[in-house]
N, C-alpha and C positions, 0 to 999 in steps of 0.2 A: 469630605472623603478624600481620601488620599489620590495625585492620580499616581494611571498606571507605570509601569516602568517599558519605557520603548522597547521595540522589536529591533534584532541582530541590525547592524545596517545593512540598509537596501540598496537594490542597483543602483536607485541617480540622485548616489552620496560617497562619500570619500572622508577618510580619514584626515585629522590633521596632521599635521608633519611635525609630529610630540616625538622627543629622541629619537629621530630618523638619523641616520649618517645621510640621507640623500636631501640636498636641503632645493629649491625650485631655482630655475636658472634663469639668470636675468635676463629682461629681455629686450631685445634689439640685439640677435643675432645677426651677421652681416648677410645671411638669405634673402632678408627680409627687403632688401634693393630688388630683388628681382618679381617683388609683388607689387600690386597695383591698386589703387584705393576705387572700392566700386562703382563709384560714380564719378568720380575725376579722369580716371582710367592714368592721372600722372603714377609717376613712382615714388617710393618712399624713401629715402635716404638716411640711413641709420646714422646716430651719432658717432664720434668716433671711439674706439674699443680696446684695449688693454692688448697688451702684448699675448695673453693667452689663446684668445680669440683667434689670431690672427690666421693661424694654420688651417683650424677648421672655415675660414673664411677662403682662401685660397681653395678650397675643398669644394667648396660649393660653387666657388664662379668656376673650375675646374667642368661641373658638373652639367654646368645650365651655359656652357660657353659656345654650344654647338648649338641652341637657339638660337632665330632669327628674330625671335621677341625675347623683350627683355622679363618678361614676365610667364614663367614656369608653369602655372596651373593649367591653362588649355591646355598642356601637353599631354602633365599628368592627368586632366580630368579625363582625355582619351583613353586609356589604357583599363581596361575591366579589373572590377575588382572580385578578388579572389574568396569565390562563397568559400565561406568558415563555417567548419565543424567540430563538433566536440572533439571529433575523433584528431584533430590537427592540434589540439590544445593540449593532449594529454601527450603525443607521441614523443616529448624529447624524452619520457620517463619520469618513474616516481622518487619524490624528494627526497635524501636529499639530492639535489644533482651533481656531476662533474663539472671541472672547469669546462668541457668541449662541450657536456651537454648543453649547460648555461650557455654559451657564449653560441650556440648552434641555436636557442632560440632568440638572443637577441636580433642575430642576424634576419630568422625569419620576421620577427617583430617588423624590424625595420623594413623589411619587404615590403608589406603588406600597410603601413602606418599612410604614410606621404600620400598614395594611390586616392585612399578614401579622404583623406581630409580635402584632397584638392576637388574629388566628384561634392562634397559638400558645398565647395567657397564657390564653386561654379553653379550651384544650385542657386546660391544666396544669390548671386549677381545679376538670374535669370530673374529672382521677383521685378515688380513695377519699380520708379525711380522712388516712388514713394515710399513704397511699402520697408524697404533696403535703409531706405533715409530714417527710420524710425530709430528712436536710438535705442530701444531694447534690441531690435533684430539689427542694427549697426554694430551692438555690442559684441553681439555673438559673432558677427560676419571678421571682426576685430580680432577675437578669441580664436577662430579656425588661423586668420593667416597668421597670427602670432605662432601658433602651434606647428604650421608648417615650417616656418620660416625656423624653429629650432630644429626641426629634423632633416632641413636640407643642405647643412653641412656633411650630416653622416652618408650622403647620398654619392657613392664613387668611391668611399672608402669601404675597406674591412674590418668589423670590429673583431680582432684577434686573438686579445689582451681582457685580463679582467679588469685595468683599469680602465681601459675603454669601454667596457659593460657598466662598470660603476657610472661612468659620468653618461653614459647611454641610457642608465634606468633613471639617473635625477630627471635627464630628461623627459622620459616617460610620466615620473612624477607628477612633476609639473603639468604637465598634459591631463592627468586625469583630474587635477587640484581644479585647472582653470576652467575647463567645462563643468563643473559639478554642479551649477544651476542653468544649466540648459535650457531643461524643458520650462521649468517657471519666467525665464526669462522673456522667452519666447512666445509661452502662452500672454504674457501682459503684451507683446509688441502687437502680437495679432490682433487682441482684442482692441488696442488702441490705433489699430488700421482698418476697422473692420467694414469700412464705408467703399475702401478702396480694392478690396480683393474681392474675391466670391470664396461662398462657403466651401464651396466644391475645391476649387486651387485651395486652399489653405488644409482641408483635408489630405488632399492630395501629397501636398507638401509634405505637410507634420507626417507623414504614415511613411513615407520615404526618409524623411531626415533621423525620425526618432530610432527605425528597424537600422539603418546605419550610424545610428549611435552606438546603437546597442553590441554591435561588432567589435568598434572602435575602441571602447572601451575598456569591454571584455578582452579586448589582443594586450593592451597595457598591463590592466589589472592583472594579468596571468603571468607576465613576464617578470612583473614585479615582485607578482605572491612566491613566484621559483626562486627568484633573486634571493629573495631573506630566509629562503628556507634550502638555500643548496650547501653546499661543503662549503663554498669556499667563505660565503656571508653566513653562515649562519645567523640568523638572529630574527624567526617569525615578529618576536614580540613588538618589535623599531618597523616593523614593515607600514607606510603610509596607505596603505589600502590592504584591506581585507588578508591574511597569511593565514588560516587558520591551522595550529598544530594539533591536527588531527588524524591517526592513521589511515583512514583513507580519502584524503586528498589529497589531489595533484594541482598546485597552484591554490585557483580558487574553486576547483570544480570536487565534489563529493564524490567517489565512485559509489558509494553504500550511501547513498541518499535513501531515508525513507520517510514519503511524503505521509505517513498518519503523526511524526514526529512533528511534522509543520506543521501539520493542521491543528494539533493541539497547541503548540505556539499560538498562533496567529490565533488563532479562536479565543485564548484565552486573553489577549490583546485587546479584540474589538471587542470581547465579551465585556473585560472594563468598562471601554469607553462607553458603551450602552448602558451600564452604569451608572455612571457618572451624568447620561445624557440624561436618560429616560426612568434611573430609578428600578431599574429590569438587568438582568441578566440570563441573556439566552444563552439556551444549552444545543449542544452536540452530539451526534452519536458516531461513528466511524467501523464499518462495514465493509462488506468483500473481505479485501486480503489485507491487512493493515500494516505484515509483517514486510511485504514489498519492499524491495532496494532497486536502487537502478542510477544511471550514474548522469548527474546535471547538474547544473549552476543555481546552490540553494538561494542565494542570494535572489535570481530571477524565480523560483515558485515561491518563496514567502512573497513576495511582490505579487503576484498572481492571488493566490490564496485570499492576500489581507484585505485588497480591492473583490473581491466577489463573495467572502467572510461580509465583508462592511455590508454590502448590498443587500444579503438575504439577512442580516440580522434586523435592520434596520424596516425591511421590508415585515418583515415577520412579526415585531413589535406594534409598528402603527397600524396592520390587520387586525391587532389583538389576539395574533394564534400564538403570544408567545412561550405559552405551556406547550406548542409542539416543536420536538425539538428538528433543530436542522440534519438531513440524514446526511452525512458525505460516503460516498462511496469507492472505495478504491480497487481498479481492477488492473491487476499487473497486463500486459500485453504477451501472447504467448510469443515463441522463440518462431521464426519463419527462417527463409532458407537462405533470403536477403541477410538478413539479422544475421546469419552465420556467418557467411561469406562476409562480412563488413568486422574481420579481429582487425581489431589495434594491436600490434605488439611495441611493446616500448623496453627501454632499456633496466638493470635493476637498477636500486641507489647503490651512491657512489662508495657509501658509507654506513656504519649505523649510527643512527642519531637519536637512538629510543625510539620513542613511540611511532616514529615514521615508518618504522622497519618490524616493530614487533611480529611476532609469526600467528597474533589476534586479529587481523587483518581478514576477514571474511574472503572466500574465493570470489573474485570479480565476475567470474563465467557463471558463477547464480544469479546475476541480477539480471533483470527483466529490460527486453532491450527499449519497452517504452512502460507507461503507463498513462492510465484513463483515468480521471478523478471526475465524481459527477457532485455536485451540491444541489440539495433537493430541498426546497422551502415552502409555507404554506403560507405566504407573503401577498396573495392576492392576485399572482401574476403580475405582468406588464400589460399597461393599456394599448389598444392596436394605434393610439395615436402618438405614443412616444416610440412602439417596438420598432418600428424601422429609421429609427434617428440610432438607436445605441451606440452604433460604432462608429458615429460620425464626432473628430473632435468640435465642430464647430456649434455642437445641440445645447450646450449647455456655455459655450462660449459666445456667440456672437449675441447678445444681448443687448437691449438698448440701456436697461439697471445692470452692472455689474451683481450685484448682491443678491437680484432675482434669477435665483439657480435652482431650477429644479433639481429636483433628491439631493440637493448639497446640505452638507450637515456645517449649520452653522456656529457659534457660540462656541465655547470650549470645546468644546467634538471637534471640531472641524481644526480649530490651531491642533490640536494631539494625533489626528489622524496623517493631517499635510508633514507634520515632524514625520512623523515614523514613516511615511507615504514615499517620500520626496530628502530627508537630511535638510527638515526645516524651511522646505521648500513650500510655498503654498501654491500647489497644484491643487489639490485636495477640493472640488469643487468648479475646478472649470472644466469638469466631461472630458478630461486625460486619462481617469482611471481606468476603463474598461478596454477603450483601444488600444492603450498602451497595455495590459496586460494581455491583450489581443495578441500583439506584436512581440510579448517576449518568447510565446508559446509557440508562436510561428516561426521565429528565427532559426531553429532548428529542425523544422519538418511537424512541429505539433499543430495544436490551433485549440479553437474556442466556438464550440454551438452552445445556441439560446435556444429552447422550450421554452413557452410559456405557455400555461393556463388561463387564460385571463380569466379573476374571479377566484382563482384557486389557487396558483403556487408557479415556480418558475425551477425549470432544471434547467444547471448550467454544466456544459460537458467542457473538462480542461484536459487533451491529448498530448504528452510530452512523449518525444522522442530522444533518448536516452545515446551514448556513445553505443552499446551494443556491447557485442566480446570485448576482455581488453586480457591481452596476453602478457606476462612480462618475461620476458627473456630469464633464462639460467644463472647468475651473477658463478664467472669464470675468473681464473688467475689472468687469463690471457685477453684484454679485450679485441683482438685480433680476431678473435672466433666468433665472435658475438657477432650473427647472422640474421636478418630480416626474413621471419617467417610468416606463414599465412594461417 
């Protein structure tokens, strides 16, 4: 049998850098002296660096010269980091953008970037000596201060200039290339520490680290997606992460998202692999409103959708109910007073660029400022001896067999699901799916409840909280007039 063909890529995957103008920057930035190796607590001493470098080197010991330690994270890990919302991702305006626009979110990017990487590497330092010493979670602790260490030259400066934006998004590039197996990386370190931490810290951990990925991430990826799709770069197609040229998207977020369009994706994904597993293909039905739009990061619900798609089909097969099909239900969320009160207004494009600007572009003040998606299965339920481990990463991870994984799909299933799951990551199997789609839906103000029937079937409620109004200002001769409205 043929297999299937993957799903769009998902959140914790990244493009390659296939005809990009932005190529990754090298590294051992001169920042990187003023960081501190975990457990040595010495300093690192970059080799030495080309004439180019030099400036932005000056830039940064400029920056961190008013410390009294020579190493910059406790500082930054001090400073709160800045809750992110949709509403803050879409606000420079819809593509393409201005040079001010653009370069008005680099600046925010940059804001916001350093803050969270450093509450990360002070995370990493808090583990045990041991747990830090492991060289998967060494890896990543490696990756954070690499990453900082390139954006703490920009740290004092103003990026102005578009060529400044340009070598500001390689940077960003780079940043989302180098974490792109995070969470796999991580889950094998844990697993190969698991004598040394408790289950409880390591949950604790991962559910903090990953909801701060997922920020992290997101602030690049969006900066990026504007980058390749504004006036002055045009060119989605070269974009090294996610551009989709589609008229309504801003960066990477859908404002006409309609999740019955996911779920027949994804449905027809895992329906494959069930397939391919079991020789079966289970079927769907999709109910309530299915015409619903609303505006979010499709990227984060097909990740949602694909991990609790897997779960009930799979459930529904080994019961033997697989002639009933799975019901999804989708219920827009009505309009409230919050919901009103919470317009985006953003600026027009700067220009037309086809489809970004067409006048097909559905009114944004129709979409529904959330939505409730329920998956109803006749899968047996869940057993009351596994239902209160679900959302713990450590239920299906701390095992004394690796390979003895409850509900893990193993064999061919399980490499096609970890691809599409992860960007070839094999998470797929160590109890990451559920929490972490736990956490994408919460990063926003949504969340995720379990029903179960035990004996009978299992409802699973997915609440996404949507940007809400989005206004776009008038496009005038004069951008002078162009005034922030409510």
């Amino acid at each position: 049998m043929r297999l299937p063909k993957r799903l769009p890529r998902l959140p914790d995957s990244s493009r390659g850098f296939v005809r990009s103008t932005i190529q990754p920057q090298r590294r051992g930035f001169a920042a990187s002296s003023i960081l501190k190796d975990p457990k040595s607590g010495h300093h690192h001493r970059p080799p030495h660096h080309h004439h180019q470098h030099q400036a932005q080197t000056r830039d940064a010991n400029r920056f961190v010269s008013h410390l009294e330690s020579g190493d910059v994270v406790p500082s930054l890990a001090k400073q709160p980091i800045h809750h992110l919302s949709l509403g803050d991702l879409v606000r420079h305006g819809r593509p393409p953008l201005s040079a001010d626009a653009l370069l008005a979110s680099a600046r925010f990017t940059l804001s916001l970037l350093p803050i969270r990487l450093a509450h990360r590497i002070q995370a990493l330092r808090n583990l045990p000596y041991i747990v830090v010493s492991n060289p998967n979670i060494n890896k990543i602790y490696n990756n954070y201060q690499h990453s900082l260490s390139t954006l703490l030259p920009w740290q004092g400066r103003t990026i102005s200039n578009l060529e400044d934006e340009i070598r500001f998004t390689e940077v960003l590039a780079e940043l989302v290339q180098t974490h792109t197996d995070t969470i796999p990386i991580l889950a094998r370190g844990f697993l190969e520490c698991r004598k040394y931490i408790s289950a409880a810290e390591v949950t604790q951990f991962l559910d903090q680290h990953l909801r701060a990925r997922i920020g992290t991430r997101l602030i690049a990826e969006q900066h990026i997606a504007l980058h390749f799709s504004s006036a002055a770069h045009f060119s989605p197609a070269t974009s090294p992460t996610p551009c989709p040229e589609k008229p309504g998207y801003i960066g990477v977020i859908d404002t006409a998202l309609r999740p019955a369009s996911v779920v027949d994706s994804c449905g027809g994904f895992v329906a494959d692999i069930c397939e391919l597993k079991y020789g079966v293909r289970p079927k769907w039905i999709i109910d309530g409103e299915p015409d619903t739009t609303f505006a979010f990061v499709p990227t984060h619900l097909e990740y949602i959708i694909t991990e609790l798609l897997k779960n009930a089909f799979r459930a529904t097969i080994e019961n033997g109910m697989n002639k009933s099909p799975i019901a999804v239900t989708i219920a827009p969320e009505p309009p409230s007073q919050k919901s009103l009160n919470d317009t985006v207004t953003i600026p027009p494009p700067s220009e037309d660029r086809g489809e970004f600007t067409r006048d097909a572009i559905a009114p944004l003040d129709d979409n529904a400022p959330g939505v409730t998606i329920r998956i109803r299965d006749r899968g047996g339920g869940i057993g009351p001896d596994v239902l209160p481990h679900i959302w713990s990463y450590s239920f299906t991870t701390f095992r004394e067999n690796d390979d003895d994984l409850p509900g893990a799909w193993n064999d061919d299933a399980l490499s096609v699901i970890s691809a599409a799951s992860s960007g070839s990551s094999s998470i797929a199997g160590l109890g990451y799916g559920l929490p972490l789609s736990r956490a994408y839906a919460e990063y926003f103000g949504g969340g995720i409840a379990v029903q179960s029937l035990h004996g009978w079937g299992t409802d699973v409620y997915v609440r996404l909280k949507g940007v809400g109004k989005i206004e776009q200002i008038p496009a005038t001769t004069n951008t002078d007039n162009h005034k922030k409205t409510s």
